[in-house]
C-alpha positions as CSV (number, residue, x, y, z in Angstrom):
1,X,47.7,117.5,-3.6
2,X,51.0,119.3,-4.5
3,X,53.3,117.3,-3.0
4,X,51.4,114.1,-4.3
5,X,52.3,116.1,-7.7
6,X,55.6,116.7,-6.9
7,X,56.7,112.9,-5.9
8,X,54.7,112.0,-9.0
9,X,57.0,108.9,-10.7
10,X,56.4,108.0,-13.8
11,X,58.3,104.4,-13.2
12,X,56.4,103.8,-10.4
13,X,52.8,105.0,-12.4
14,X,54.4,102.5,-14.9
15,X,54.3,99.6,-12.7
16,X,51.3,100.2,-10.7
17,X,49.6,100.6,-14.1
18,X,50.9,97.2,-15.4
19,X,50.3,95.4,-11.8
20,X,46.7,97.1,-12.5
21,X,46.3,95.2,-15.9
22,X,47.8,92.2,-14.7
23,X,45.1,91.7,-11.8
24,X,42.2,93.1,-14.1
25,X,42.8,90.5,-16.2
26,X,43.9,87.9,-13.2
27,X,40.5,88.4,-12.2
28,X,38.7,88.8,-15.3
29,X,40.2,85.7,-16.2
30,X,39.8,83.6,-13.3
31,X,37.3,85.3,-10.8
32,X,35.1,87.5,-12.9
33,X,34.1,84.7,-15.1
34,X,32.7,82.6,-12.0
35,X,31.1,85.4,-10.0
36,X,29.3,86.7,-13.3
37,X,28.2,83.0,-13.8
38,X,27.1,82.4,-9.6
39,X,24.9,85.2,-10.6
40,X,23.7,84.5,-13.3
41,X,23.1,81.3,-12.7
42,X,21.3,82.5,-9.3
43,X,19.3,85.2,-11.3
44,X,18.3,81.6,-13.4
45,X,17.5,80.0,-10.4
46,X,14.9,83.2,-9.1
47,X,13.8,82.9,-12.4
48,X,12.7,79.4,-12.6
49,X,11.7,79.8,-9.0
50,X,9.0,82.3,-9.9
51,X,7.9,80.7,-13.2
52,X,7.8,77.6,-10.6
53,X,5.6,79.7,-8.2
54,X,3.3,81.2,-10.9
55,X,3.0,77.5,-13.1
56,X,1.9,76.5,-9.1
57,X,-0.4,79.3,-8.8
58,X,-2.0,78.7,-12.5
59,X,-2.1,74.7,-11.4
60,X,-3.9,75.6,-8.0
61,X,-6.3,77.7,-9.6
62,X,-6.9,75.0,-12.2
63,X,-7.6,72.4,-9.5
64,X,-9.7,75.1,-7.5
65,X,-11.7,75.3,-10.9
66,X,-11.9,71.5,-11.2
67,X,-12.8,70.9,-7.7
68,X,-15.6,73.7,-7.6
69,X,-16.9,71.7,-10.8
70,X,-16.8,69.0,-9.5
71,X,-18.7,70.1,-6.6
72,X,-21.5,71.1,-8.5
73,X,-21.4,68.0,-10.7
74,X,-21.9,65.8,-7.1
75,X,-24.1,68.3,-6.2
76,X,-26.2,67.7,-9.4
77,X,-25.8,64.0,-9.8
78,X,-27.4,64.1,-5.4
79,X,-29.8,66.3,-6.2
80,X,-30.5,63.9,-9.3
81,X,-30.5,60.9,-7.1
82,X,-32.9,62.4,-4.4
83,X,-35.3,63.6,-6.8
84,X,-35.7,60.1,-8.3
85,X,-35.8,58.5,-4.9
86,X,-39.1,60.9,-4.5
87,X,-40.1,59.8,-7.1
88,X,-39.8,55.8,-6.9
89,X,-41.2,57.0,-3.0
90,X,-44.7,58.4,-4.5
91,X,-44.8,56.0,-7.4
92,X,-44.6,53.1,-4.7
93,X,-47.1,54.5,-2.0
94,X,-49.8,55.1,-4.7
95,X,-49.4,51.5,-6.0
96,X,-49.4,50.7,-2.3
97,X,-52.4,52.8,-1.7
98,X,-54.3,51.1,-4.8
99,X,-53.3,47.9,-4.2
100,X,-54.7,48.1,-1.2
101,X,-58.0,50.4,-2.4
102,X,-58.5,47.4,-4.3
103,X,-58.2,44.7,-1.7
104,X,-59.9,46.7,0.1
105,X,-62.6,46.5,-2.6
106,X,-62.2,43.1,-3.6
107,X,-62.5,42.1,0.6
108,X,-65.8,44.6,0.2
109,X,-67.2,42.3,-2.4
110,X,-66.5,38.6,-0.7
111,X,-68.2,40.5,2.4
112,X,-71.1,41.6,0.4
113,X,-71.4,38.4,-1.3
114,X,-71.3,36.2,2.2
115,X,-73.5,38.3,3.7
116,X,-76.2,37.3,0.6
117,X,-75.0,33.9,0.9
118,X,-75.6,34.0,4.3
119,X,-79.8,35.8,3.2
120,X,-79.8,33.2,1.0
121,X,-78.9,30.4,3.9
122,X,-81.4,31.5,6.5
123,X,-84.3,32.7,4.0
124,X,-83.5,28.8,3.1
125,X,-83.9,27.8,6.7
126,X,-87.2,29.8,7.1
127,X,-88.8,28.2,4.1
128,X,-87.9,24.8,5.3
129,X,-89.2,26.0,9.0
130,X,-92.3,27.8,6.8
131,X,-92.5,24.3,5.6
132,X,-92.5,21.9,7.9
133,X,-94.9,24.7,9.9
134,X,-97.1,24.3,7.1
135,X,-97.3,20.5,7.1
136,X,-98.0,20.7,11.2
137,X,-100.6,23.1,10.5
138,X,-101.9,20.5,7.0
139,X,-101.7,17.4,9.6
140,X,-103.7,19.3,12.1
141,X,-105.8,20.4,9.8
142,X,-106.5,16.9,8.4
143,X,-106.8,15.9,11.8
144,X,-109.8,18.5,12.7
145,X,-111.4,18.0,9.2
146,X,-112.4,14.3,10.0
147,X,-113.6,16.0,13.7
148,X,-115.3,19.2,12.0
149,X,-115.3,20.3,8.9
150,X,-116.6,23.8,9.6
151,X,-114.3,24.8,12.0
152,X,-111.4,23.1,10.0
153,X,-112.2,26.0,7.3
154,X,-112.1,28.7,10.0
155,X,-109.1,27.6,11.3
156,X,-106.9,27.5,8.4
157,X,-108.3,30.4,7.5
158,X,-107.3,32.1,10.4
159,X,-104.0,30.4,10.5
160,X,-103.0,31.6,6.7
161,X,-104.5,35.6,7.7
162,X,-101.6,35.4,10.5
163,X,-98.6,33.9,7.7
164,X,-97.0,36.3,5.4
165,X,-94.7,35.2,3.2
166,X,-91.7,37.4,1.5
């Protein structure tokens, strides 16, 4: 370090301290400027990058919210939609069922009332048998009266103790 002390120049230290300026501000002036900017401009550009990636993030979970409601509104709106299909399902089977207890009631009735019809008919047809039975027996009877009258008596006697009418 001596002999760096002892060849010490003070011209020299001059000029190296003026070619030091000069390139200090050389590059302050023309290279600093633009380096200083490329990064600050890239430290802009990380920056908007993240406040990208974190406006992204808030967004997602926003549509992740929106989705999941959503969800549960579909969910609602089928589970709405299924429970009134039940119920149009039941409402429909018991009309079903009482239209058809009442068919079923009303085809009860017609029977009931053909099967009386049907009394009525052939209690008809026995009276109109009962009748002309009861003319046979009159014309025999009238026959036998001018034979016998005696046994004419006793014989419709008899033959009325064997008819019963309802």
């Amino acid at each position: 370090m001596e002999k760096l002390l002892d060849q010490f120049s003070f011209g020299l230290f001059f000029w190296q301290l003026i070619i030091l300026v000069i390139i200090i501000f050389i590059l302050g002036k023309f290279a600093w400027k633009p380096i200083i900017n490329a990064l600050e401009e890239r430290e802009d550009g990380i920056n908007n990058a993240l406040q990208a990636a974190e406006k992204a993030k808030l967004e997602m979970a926003r549509l992740t919210n929106e989705n999941e409601q959503l969800l549960k509104e579909a969910r609602a709106e089928r589970d709405e939609i299924l429970k009134e299909a039940k119920s149009l399902k039941d409402k429909i089977v018991a009309e079903a069922k009482n239209e058809a207890q009442e068919s079923g009631r009303k085809i009860l009735e017609q029977a009931k009332k053909e099967i009386e019809d049907q009394k009525n008919k052939a209690l008809a047809e026995v009276k109109n048998q009962v009748s002309s039975l009861s003319l046979d027996i009159a014309r025999k009877v009238l026959t036998k009266e001018f034979e016998n009258q005696g046994t004419q008596q006793a014989f419709v006697s008899d033959l009325l103790k064997d008819v019963k009418l309802s």
